[in-house]
C-alpha positions in Angstrom: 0.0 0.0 0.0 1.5 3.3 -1.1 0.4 6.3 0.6 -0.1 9.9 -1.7 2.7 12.3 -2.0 4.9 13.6 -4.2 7.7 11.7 -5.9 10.1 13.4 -4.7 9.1 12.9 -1.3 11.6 10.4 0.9 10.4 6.7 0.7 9.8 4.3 4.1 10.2 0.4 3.5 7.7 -0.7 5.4 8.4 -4.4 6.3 6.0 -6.3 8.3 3.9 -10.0 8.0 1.0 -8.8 9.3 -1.3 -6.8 6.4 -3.5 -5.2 9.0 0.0 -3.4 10.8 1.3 -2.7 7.5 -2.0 -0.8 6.3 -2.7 1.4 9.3 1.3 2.7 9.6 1.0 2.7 5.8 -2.0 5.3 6.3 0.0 6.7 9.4 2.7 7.8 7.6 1.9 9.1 4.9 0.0 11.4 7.0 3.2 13.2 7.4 3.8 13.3 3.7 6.1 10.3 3.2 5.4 7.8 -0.1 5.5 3.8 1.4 6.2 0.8 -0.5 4.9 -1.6 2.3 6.5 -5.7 1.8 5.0 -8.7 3.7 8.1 -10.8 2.8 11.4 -10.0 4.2 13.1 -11.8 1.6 11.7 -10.1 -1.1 12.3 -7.1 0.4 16.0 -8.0 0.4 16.2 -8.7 -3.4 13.8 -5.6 -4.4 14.1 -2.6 -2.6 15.8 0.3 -3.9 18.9 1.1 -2.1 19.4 4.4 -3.8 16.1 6.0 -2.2 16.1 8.5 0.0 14.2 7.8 4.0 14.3 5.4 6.0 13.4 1.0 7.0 10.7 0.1 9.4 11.1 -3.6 10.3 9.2 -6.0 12.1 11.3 -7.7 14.5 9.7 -11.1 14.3 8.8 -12.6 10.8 8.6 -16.0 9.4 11.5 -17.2 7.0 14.0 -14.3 8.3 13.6 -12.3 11.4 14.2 -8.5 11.4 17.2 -8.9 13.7 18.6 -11.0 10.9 17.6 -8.7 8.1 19.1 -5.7 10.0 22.3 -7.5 9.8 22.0 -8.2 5.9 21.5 -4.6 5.7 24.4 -3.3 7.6 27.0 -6.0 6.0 25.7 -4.7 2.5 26.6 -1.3 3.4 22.9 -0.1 3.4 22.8 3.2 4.3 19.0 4.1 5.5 18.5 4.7 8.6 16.1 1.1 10.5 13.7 2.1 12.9 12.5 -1.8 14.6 9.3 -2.6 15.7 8.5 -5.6 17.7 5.4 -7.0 20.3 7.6 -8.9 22.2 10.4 -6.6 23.3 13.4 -7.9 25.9 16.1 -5.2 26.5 18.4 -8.3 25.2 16.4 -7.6 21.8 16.9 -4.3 22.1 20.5 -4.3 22.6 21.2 -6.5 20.2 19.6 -3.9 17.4 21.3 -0.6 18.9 24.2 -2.5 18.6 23.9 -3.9 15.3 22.9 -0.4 13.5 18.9 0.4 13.9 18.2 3.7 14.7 15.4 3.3 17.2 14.0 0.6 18.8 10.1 0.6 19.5 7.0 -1.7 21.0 3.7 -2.1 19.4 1.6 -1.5 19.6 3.8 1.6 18.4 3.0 5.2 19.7 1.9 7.2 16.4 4.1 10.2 17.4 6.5 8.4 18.4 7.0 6.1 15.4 6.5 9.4 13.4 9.0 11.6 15.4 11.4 8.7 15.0 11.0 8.0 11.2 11.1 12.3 10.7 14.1 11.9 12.9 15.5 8.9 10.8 14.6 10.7 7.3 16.6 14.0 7.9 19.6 12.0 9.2 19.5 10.6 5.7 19.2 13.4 4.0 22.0 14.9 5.7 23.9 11.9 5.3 23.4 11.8 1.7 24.1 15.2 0.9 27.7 15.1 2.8 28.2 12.0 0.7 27.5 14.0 -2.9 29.4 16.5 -1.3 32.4 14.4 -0.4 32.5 12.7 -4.3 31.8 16.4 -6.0 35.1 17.2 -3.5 37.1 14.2 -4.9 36.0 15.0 -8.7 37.3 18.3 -8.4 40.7 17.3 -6.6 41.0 14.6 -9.0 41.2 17.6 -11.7 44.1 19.0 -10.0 47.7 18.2 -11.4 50.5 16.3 -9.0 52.4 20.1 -8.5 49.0 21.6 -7.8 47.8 18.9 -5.4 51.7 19.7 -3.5 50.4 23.5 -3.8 47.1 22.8 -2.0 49.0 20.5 0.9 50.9 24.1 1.6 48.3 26.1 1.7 46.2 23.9 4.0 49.2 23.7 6.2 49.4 27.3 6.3 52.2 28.8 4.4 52.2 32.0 2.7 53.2 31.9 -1.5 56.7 32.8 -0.4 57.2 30.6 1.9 55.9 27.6 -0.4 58.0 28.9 -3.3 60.7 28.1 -1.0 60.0 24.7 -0.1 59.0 23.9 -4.1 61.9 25.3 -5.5 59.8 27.5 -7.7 59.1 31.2 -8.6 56.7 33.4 -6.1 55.1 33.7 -10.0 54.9 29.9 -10.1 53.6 29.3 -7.0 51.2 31.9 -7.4 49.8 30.9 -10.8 49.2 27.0 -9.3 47.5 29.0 -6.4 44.9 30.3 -9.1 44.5 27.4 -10.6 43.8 25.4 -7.4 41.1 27.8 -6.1 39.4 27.7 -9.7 39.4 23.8 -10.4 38.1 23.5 -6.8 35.6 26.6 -7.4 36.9 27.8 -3.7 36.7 31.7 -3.5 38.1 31.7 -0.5 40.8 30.0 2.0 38.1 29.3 4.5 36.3 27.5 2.0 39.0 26.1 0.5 40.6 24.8 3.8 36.6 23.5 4.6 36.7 21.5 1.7 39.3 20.3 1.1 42.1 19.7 4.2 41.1 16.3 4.5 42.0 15.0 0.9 45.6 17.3 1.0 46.2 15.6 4.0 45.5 12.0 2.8 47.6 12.8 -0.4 50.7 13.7 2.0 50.3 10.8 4.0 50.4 8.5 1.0 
């Protein structure tokens, strides 16, 4: 059961063997305007659901065939990066150590509190979000450094290390001029317009360049 929103809306795998659950948190959620692509299967889950979407899991932690504890896992050793809100009827704190531990991002009892399965799935989507934006980020980041030539990438460790052009001419063996022109060039193939940024941006990857 899908509930109405826009497409570009975040989606919640819903994952639960009982149809009656998955209709009414189906309806729930989509309350707060969130599409839902509701499975009764665990295993098809597994082999369907589209890793590249943007939300959030809400798995049922007992299930025939595969229990959610045992799903989680799958989803953690393949890298899966939404965020897993568990649900489960029969809740020991054993259980619920076991899925903190393991990666789930909230651990709740049916029957669920609405606002609380709905502040934690809100919770759970703009984590995501977040995390999925820093990751874009990160690989725009590693595109543009990837553009930078061996000299410029030695340019860039100096600067992010704080030396002046004078003093990096120095340790180069190159012209103020040089040094000055690879500065340009760094700042425009990394579209910084300013150290801050560029320092921001980019410190990490100069760093793992020098250490390599």
């Amino acid at each position: 059961m899908t509930a109405p929103s826009t497409p570009q809306s975040p989606l919640v795998h819903l994952v639960d063997d009982d149809a009656a659950v998955r209709d009414s948190l189906a309806l729930l959620i989509g309350t707060i305007g969130l599409r839902v692509q509701a499975w009764e299967a665990p295993q098809r889950f597994l082999a369907e659901f589209d890793r590249a979407a943007v939300g959030a899991i809400v798995l049922d932690v007992r299930m025939p065939g595969i229990g959610g504890l045992a799903v989680l896992d799958r989803l953690i050793a393949e890298g899966v990066d939404q965020p897993v809100v568990m649900l489960t009827g029969h809740g020991t704190v054993e259980m619920c150590r076991r899925a903190f531990k393991a990666g789930a991002a909230e651990f709740l009892e049916k029957p669920v509190d609405d606002e609380q399965l709905l502040e934690a799935l809100q919770n759970a989507v703009r984590q995501h979000v977040r995390s999925r934006e820093r990751s874009q980020a990160d690989q725009a980041a590693r595109r543009r450094y990837a553009q930078l030539s061996e000299r410029e990438r030695e340019v860039l460790g100096l600067i992010v290390a704080g030396l002046s052009n004078k003093e990096i001419a120095r340790a180069l063996t190159l012209s103020p001029r040089t040094v000055e022109t690879h500065r340009a060039n760094v700042f425009a193939k990394l579209g910084c317009e300013s150290l801050a940024q560029l320092i921001r941006g980019y410190a990490a990857l100069a760093e793992e360049e020098g250490a390599a």
